[in-house]
ZAZA-517601 format. One record per residue: x, y, z of N, C-alpha, C in turn; residue in one letter; residue number from 1. Coordinates in nm, 4 decimals. Example, Ala and Ser with C-alpha at 12.3 -4.5 7.8 and 13.67 -1.06 7.14 Angstrom:
<markes>
       n_xx       n_yy       n_zz      ca_xx      ca_yy      ca_zz       c_xx       c_yy       c_zz   res     n
     1.3190    -0.5690     0.7800     1.2300    -0.4500     0.7800     1.3200    -0.3300     0.7800     a     1
     1.2850    -0.2250     0.7080     1.3670    -0.1060     0.7140     1.2900     0.0030     0.7870     s     2
</markes>
This chain:
<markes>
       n_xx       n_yy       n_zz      ca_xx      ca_yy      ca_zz       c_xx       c_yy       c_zz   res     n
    13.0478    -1.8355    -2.0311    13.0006    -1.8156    -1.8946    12.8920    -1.7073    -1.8884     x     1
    12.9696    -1.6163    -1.9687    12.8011    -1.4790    -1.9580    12.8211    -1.4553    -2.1378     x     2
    12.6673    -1.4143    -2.1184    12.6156    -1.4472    -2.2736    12.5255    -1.3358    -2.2521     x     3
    12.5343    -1.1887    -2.3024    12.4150    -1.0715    -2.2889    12.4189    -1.0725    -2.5050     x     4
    12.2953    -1.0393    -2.5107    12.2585    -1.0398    -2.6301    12.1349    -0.9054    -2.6813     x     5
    12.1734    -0.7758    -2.7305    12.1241    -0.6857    -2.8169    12.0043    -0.6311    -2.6939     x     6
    12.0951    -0.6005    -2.5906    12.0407    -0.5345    -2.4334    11.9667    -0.3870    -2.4631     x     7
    11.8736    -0.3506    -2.4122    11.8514    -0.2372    -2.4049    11.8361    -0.1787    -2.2562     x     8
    11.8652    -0.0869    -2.2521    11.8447    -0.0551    -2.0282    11.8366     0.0668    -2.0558     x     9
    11.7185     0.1549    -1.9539    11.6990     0.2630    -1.9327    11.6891     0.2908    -1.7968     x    10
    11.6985     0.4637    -1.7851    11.6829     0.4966    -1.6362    11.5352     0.5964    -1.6571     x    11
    11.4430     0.4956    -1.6216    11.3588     0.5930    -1.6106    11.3235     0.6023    -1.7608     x    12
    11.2921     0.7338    -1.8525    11.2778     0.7377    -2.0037    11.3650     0.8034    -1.9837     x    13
    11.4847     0.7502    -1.9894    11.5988     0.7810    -2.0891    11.6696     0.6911    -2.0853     x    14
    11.7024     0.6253    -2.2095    11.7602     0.4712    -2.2657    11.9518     0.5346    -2.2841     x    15
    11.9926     0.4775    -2.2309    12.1302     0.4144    -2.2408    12.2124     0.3611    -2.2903     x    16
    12.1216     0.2339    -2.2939    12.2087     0.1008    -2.3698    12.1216     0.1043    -2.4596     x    17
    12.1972     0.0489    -2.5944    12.1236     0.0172    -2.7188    12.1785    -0.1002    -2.7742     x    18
    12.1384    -0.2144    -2.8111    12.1810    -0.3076    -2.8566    12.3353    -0.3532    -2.8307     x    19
    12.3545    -0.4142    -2.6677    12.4356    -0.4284    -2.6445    12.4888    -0.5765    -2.6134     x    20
    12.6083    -0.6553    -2.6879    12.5991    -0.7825    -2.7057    12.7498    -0.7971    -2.6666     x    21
    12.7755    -0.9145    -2.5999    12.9107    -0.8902    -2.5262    12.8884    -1.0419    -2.4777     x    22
    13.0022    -1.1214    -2.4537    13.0290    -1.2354    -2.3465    13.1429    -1.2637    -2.2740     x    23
    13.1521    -1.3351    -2.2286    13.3105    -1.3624    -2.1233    13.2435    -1.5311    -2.1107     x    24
    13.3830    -1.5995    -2.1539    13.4446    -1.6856    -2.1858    13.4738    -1.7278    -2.0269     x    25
    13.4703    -1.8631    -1.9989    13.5407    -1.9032    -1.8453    13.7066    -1.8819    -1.8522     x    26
    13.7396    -1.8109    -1.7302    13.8807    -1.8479    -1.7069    13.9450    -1.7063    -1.7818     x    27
    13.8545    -1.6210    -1.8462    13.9034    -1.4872    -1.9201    13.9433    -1.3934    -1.8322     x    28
    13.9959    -1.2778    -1.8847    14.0072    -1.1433    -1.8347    13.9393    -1.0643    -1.9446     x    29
    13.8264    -1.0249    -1.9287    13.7527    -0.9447    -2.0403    13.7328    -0.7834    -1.9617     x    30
    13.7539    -0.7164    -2.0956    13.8082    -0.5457    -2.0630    13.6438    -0.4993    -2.1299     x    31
    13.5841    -0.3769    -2.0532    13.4901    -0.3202    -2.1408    13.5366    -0.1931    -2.0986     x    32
    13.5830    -0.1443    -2.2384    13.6590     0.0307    -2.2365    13.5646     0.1151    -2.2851     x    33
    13.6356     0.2940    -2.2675    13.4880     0.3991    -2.2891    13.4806     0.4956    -2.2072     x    34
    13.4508     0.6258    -2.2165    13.4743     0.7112    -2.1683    13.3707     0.7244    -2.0830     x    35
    13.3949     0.8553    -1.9946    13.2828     0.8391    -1.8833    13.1456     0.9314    -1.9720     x    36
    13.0040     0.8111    -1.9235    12.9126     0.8097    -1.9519    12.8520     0.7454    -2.0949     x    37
    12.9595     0.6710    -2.1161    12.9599     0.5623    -2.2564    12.8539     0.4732    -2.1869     x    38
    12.8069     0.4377    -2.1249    12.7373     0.2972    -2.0347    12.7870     0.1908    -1.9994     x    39
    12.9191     0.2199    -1.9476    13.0114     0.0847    -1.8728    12.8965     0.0427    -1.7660     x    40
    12.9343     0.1379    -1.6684    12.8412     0.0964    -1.5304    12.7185     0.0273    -1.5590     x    41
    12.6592     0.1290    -1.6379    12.5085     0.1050    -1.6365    12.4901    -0.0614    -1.7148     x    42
    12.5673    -0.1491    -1.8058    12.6129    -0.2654    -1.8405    12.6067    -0.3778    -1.6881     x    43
    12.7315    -0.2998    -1.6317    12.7538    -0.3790    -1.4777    12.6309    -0.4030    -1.4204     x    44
    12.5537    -0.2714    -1.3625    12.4205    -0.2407    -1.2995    12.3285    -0.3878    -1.3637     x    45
    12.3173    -0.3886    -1.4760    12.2377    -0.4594    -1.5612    12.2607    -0.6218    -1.5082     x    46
    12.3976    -0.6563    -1.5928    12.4356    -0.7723    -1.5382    12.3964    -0.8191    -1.3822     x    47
    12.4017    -0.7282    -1.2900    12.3754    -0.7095    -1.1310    12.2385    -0.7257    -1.0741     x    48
    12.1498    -0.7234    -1.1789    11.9989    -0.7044    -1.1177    11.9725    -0.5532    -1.0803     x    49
    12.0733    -0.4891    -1.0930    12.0254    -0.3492    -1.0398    11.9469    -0.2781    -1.1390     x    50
    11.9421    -0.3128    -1.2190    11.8755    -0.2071    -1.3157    11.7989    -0.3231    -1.3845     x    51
    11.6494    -0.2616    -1.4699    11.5510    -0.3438    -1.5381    11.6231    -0.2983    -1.6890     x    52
    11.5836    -0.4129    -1.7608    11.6590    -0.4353    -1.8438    11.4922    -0.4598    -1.9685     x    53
    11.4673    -0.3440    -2.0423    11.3991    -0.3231    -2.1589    11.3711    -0.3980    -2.2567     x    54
    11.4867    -0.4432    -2.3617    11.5009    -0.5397    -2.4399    11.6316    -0.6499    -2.4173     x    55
    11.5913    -0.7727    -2.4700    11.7072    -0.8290    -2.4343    11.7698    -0.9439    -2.3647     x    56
    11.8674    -0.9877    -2.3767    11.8794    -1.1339    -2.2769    11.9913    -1.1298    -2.1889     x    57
    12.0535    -1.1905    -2.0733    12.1322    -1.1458    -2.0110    12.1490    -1.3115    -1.9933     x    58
    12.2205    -1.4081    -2.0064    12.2610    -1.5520    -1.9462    12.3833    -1.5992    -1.8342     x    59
    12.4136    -1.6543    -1.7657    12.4914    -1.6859    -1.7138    12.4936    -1.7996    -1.6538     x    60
    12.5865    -1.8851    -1.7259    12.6115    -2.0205    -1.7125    12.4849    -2.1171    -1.7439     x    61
    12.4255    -2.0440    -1.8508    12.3479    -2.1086    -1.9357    12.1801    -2.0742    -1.8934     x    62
    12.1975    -1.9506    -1.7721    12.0498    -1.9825    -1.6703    12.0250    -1.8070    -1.7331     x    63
    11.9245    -1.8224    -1.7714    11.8468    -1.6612    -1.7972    11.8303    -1.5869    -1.6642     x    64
    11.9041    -1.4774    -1.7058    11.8828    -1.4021    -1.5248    11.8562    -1.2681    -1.5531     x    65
    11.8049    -1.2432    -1.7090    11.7692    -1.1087    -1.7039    11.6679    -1.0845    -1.6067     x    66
    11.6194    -1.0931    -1.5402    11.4878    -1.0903    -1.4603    11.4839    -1.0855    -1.2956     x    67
    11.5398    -1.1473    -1.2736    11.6290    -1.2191    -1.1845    11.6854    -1.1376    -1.0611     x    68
    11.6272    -1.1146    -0.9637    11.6526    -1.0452    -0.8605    11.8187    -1.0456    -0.8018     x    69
    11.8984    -0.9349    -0.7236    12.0469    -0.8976    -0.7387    12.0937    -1.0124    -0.6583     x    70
    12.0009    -1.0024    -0.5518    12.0630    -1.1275    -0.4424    12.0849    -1.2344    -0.5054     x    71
    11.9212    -1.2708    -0.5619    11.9713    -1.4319    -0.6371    12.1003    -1.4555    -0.7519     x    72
    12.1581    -1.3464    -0.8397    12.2346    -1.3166    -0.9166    12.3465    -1.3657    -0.8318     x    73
    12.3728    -1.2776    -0.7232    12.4922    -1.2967    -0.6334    12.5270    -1.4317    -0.5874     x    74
    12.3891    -1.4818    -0.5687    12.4014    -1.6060    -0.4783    12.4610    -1.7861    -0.5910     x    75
    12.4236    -1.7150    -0.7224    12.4842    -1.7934    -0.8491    12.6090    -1.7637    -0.9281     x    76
    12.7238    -1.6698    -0.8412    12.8296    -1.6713    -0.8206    12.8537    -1.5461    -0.9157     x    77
    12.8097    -1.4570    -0.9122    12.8126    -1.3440    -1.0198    12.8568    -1.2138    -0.8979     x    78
    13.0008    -1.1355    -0.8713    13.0019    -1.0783    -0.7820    13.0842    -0.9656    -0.8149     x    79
    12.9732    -0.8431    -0.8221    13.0305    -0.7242    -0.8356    13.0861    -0.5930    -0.7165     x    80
    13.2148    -0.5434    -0.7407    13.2627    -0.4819    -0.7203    13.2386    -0.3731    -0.7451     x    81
    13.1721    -0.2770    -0.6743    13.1185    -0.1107    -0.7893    13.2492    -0.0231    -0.7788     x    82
    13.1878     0.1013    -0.8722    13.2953     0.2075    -0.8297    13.2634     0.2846    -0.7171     x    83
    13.3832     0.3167    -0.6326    13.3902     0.4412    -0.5068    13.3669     0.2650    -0.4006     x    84
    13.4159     0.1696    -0.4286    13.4429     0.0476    -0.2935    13.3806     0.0516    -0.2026     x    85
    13.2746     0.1517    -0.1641    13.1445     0.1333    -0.0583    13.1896     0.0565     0.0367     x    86
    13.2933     0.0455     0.1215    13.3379    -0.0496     0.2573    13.2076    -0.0051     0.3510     x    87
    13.1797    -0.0484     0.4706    13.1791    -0.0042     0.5888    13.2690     0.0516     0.6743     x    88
    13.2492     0.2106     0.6488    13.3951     0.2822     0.7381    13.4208     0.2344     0.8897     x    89
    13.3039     0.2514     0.9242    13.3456     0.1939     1.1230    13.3506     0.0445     1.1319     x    90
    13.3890    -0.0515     1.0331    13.4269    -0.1689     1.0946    13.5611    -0.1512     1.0571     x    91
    13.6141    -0.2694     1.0989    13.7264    -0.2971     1.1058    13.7638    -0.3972     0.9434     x    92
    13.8893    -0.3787     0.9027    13.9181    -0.4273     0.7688    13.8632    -0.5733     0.8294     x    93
    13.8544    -0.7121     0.8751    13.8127    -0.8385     0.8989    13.6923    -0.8392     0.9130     x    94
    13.6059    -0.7670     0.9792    13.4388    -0.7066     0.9549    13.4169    -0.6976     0.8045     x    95
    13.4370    -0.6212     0.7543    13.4538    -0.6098     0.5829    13.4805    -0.7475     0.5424     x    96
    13.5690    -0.7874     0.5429    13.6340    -0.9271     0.4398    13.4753    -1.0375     0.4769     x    97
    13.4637    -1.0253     0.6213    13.3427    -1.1029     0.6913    13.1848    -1.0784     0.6042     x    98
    13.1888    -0.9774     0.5979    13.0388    -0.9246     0.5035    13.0354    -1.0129     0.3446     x    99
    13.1571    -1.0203     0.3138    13.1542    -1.0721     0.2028    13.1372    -1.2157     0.1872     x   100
    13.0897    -1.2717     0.3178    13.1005    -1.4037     0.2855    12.9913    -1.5070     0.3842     x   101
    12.8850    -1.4198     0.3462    12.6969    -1.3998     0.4048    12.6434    -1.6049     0.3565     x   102
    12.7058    -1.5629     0.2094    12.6004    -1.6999     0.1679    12.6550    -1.8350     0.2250     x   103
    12.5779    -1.9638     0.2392    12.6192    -2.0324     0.2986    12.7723    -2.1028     0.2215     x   104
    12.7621    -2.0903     0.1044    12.8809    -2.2030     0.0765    12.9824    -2.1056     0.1184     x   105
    12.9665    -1.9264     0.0795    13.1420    -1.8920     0.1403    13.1643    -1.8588     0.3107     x   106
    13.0316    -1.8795     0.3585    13.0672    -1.8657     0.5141    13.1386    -2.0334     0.5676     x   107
    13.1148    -2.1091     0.4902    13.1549    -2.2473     0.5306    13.3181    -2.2425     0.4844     x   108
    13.3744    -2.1440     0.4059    13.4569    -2.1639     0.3900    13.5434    -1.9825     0.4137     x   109
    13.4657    -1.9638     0.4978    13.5597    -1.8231     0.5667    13.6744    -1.7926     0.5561     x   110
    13.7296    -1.9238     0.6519    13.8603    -1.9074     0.6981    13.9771    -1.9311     0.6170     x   111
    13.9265    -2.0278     0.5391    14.0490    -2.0427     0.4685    14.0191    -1.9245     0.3574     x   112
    13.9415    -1.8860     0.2668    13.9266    -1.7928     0.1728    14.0048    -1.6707     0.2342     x   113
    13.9633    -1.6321     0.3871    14.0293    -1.4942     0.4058    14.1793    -1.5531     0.3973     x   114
    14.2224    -1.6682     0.4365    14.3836    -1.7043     0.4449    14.3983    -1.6340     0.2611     x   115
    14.3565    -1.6592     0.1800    14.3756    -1.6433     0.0570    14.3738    -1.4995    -0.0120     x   116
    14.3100    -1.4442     0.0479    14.2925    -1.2811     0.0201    14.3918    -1.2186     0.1288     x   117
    14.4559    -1.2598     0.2349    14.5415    -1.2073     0.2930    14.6692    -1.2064     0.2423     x   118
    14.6885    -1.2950     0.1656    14.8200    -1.3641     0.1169    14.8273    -1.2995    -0.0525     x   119
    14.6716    -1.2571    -0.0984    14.7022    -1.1456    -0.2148    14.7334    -1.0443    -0.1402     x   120
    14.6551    -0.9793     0.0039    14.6688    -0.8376     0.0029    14.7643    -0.8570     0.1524     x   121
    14.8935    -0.8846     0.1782    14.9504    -0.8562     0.2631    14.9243    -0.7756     0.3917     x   122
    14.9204    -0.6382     0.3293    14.8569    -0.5681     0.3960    14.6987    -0.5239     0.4997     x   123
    14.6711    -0.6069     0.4415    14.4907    -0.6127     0.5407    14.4906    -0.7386     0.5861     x   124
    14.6123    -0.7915     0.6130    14.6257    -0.8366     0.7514    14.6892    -0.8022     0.8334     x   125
    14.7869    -0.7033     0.8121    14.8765    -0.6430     0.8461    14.7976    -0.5292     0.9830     x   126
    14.6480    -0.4987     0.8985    14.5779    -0.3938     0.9436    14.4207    -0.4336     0.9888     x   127
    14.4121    -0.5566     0.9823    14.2920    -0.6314     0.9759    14.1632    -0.5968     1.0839     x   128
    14.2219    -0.5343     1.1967    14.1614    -0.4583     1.3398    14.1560    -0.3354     1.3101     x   129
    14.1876    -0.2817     1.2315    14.1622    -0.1159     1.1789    14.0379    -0.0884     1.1197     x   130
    13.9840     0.0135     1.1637    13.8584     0.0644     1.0785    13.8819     0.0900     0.9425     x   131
    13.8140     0.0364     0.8614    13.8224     0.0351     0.7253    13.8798     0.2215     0.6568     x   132
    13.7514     0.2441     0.7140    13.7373     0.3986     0.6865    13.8597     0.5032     0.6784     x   133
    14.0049     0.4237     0.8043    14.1251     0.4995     0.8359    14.2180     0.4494     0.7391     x   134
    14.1842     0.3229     0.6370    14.2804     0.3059     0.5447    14.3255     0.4236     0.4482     x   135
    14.4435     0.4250     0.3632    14.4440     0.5083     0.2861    14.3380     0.4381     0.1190     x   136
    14.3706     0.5263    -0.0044    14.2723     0.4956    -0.0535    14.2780     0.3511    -0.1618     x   137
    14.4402     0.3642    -0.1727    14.4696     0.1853    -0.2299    14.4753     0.1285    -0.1634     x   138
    14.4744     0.0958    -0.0561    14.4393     0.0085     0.0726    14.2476    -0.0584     0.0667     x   139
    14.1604     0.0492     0.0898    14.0802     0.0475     0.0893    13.9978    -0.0420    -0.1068     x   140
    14.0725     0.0128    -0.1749    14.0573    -0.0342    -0.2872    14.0983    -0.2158    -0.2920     x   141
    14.1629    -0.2325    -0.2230    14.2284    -0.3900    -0.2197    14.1154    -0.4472    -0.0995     x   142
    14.0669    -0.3679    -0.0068    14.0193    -0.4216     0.1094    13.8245    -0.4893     0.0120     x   143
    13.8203    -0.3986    -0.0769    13.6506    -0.4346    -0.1494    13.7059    -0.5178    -0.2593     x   144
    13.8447    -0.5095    -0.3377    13.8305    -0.6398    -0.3785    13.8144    -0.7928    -0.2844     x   145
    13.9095    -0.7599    -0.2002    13.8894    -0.8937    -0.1500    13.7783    -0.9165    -0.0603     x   146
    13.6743    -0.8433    -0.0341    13.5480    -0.8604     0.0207    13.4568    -0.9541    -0.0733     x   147
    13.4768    -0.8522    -0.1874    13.4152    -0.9524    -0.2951    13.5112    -1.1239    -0.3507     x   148
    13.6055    -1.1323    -0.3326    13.6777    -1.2417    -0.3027    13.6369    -1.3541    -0.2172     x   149
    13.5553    -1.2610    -0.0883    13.5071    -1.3262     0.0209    13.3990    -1.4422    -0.0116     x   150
    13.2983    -1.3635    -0.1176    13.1687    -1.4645    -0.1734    13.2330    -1.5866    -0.2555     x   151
    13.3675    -1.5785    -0.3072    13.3907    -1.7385    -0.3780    13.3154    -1.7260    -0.5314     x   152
    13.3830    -1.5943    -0.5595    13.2963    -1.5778    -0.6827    13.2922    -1.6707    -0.8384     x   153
    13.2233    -1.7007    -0.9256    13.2241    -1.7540    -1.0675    13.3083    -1.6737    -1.1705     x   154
    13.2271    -1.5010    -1.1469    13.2621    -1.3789    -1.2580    13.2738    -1.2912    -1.1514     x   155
    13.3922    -1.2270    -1.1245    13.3997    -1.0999    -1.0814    13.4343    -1.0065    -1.1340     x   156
    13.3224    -0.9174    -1.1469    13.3348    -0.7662    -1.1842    13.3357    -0.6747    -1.0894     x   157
    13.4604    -0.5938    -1.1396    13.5401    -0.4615    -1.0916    13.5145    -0.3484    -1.2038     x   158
    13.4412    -0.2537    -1.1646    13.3967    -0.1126    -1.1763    13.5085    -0.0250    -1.1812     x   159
    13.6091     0.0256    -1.1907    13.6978     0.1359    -1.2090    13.7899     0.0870    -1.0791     x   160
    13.8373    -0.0387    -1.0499    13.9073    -0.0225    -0.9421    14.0776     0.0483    -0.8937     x   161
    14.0751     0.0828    -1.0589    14.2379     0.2520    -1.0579    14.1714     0.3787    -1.0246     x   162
    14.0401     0.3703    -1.0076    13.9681     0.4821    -1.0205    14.0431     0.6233    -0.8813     x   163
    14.1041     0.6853    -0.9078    14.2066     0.8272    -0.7855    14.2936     0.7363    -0.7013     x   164
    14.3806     0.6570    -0.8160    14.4973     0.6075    -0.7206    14.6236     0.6402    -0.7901     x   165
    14.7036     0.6723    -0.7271    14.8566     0.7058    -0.7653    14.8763     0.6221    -0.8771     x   166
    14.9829     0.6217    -0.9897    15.0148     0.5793    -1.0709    15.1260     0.3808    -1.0144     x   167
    15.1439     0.4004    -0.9020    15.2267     0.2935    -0.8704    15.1227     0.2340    -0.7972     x   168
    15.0029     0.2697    -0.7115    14.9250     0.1844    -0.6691    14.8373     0.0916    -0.7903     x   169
    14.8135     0.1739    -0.8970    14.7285     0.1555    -1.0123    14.8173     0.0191    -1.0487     x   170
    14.9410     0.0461    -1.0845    15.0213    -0.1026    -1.1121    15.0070    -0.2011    -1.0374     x   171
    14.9502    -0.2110    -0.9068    15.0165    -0.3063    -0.7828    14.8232    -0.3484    -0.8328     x   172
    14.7314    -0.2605    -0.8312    14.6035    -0.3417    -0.8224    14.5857    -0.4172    -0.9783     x   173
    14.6251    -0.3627    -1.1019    14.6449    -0.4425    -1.2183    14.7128    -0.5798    -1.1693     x   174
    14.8259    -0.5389    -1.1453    14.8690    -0.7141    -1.1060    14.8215    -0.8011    -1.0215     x   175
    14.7552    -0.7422    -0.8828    14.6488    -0.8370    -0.8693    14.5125    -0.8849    -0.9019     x   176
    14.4895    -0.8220    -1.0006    14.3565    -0.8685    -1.0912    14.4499    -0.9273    -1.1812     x   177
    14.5170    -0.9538    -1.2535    14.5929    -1.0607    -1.3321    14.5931    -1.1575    -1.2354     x   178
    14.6680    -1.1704    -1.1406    14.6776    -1.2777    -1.0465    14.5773    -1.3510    -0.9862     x   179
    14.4824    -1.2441    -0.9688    14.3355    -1.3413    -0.9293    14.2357    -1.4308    -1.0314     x   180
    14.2774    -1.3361    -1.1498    14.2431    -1.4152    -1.3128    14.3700    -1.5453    -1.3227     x   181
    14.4777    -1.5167    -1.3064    14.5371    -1.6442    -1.3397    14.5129    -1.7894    -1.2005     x   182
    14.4487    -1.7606    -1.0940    14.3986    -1.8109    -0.9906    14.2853    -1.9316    -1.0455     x   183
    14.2597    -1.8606    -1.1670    14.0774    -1.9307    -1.1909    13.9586    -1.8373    -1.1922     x   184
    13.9598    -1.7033    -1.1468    13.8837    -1.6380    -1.1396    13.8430    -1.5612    -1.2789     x   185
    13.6986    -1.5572    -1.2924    13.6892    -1.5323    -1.4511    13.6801    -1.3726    -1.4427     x   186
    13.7289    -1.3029    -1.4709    13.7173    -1.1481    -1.4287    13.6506    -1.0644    -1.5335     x   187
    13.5437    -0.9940    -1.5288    13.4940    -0.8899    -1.6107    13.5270    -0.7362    -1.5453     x   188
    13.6230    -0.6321    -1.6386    13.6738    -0.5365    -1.5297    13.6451    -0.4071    -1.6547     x   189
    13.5807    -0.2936    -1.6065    13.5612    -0.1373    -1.6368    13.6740    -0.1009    -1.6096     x   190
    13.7164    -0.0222    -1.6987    13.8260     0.1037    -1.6793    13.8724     0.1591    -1.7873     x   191
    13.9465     0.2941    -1.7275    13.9395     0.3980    -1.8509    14.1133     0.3850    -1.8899     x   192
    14.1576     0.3426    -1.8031    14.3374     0.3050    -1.8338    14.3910     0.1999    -1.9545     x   193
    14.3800     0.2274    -2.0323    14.3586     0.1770    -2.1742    14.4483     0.0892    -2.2129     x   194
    14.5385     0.1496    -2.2091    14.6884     0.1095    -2.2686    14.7520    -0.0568    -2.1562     x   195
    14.6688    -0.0332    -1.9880    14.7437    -0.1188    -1.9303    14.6139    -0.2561    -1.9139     x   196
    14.5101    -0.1954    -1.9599    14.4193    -0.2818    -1.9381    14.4316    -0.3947    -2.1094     x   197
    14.4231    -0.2981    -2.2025    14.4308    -0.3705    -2.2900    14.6085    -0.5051    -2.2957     x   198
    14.7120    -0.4557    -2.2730    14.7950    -0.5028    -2.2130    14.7699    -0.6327    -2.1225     x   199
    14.6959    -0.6278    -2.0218    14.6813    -0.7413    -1.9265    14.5834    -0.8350    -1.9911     x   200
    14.4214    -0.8031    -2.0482    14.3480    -0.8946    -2.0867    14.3464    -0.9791    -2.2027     x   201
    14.2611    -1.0689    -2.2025    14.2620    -1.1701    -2.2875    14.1560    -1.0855    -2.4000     x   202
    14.0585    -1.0304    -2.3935    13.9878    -0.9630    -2.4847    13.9075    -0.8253    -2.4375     x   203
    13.9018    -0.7647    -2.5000    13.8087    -0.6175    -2.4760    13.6803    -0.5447    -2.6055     x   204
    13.5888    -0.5192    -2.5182    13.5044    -0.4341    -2.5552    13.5519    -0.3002    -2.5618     x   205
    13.4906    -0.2136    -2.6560    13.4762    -0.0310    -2.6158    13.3283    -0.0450    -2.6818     x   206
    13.3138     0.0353    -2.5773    13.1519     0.1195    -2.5429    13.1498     0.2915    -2.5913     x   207
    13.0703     0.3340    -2.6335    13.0375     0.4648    -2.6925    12.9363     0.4689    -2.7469     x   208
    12.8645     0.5746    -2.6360    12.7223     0.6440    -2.6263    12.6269     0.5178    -2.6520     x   209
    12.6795     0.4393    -2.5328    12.5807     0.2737    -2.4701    12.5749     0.2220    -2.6102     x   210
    12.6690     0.1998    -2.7015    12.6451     0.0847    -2.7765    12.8283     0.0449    -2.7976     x   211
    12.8450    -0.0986    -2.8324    12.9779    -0.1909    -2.8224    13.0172    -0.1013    -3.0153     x   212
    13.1059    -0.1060    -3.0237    13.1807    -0.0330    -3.1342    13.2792    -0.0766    -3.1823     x   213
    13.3268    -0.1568    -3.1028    13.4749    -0.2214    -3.1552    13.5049    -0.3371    -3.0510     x   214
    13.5929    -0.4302    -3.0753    13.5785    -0.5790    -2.9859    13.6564    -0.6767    -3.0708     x   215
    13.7916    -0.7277    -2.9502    13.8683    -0.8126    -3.0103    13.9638    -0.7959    -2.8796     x   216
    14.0725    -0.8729    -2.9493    14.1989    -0.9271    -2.8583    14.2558    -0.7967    -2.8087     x   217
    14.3629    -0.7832    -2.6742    14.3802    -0.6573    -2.6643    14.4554    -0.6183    -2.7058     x   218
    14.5799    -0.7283    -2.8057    14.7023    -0.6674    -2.8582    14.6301    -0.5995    -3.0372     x   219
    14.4815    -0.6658    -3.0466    14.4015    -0.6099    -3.1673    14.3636    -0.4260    -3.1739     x   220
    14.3065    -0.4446    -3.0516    14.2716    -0.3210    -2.9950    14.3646    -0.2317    -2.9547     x   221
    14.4902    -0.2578    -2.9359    14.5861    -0.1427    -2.9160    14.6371    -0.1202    -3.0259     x   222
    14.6495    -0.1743    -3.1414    14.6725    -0.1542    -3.2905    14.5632    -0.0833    -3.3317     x   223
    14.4624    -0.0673    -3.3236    14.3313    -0.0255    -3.3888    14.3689     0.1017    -3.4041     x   224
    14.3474     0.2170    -3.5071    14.3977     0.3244    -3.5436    14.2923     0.4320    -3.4387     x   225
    14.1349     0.4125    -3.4721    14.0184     0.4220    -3.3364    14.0703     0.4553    -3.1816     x   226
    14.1121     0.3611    -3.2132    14.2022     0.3169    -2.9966    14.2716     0.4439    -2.9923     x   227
    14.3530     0.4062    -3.0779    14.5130     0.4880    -3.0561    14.4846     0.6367    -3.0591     x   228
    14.3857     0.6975    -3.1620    14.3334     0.8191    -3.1574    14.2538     0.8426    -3.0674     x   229
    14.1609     0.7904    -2.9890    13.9964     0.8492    -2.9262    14.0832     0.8032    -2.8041     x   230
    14.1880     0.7122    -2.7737    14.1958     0.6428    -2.6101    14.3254     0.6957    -2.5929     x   231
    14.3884     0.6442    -2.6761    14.5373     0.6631    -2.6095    14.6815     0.7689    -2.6989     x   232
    14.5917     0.8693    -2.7324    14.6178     0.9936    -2.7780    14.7367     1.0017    -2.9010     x   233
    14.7141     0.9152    -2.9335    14.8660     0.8688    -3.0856    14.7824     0.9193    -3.2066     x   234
</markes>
């Protein structure tokens, strides 16, 4: 489904990524692990149209989109989730879910999609007339996944979405990114929670100082002697 091949991305003159080669498989849960300022994001950014991309190829679903402006990216079912969930605080959680679903094929299918993201997130329907902004902060974290839910996505990528949540909320949003992956949804997901990410996915990357370093299955990667020392402190 996505096919990036020996990427280079800079901000400005100062380069980042260095030969960075990675794919996701349809129907996967693919992990890209790494400490902060390894070049997770700046990967996402890339994939996103947000950032110009130096050397390199970026494919998805067979169509070259290194080039390729964010909207049109979006609009070919590629839908990212950043870190810090950027809601609109003064709407209301159903305003939100509503934003997410601009292009014509997921506004044609609104209603039933939000039936579907209500029924993952109980709760934001529960609260659906509330200003986003008054949720607490795993609330709000479930309210931008399922915004991005809203577009009817191909690949959805999630940016740090455990990123300052309690240890029991962190469990409740893992299991619904499993659940939305076992749905059909092909999921590409950042995060630094090692042990539960590698655990849930079908395969993972680690990233360090913007280049891929290690890459395999995640029950591979939690064996890796690397992992266990640099990630998960054994």
């Amino acid at each position: 489904m996505l096919n990036i091949k020996n990427l280079d991305v800079s901000y400005k003159d100062l380069q980042v990524l260095w030969d960075v080669s990675l794919e996701v498989k349809q129907g996967e849960l693919v992990v890209l692990l790494g400490a902060n300022g390894a070049g997770k994001t700046t990967t996402l950014n890339a994939i996103s149209g947000l950032l110009t991309v130096i050397k390199g190829s970026i494919e998805f679903l067979g169509k070259d989109i290194t080039s390729m402006a964010g909207y049109k990216i979006a609009g070919l079912g590629i839908v990212h989730v950043p870190e810090g969930r950027r809601l609109f605080p003064e709407m209301t959680v159903r305003e939100n879910l509503e934003m997410g679903s601009l292009f014509p094929q997921a506004k044609a299918k609104r209603n039933e999609t939000m039936k579907k993201v209500f029924e993952f997130f109980p709760i934001l329907q529960e609260k659906q007339n509330q200003e986003a902004g008054t949720l607490s902060g795993g609330q709000q974290q479930m309210l931008a996944i399922g915004r991005g839910l809203m577009a009817l996505p191909k690949l959805l990528i999630l940016d740090e979405p455990s990123l300052g949540l309690a240890p029991v909320l962190v469990k409740q949003i893992f299991e619904i990114v499993n659940e939305i992956n076992s749905h059909g949804v092909t999921v590409l997901l950042v995060e630094q929670n090692v042990a539960q990410t590698l655990n849930l996915c079908h395969r993972a990357y680690v990233m360090e100082n913007g280049r891929i370093t290690l890459q395999g299955s995640g029950a591979e990667l939690l064996n890796n002697q690397h992992v266990k020392e640099a990630y998960l402190g054994i």
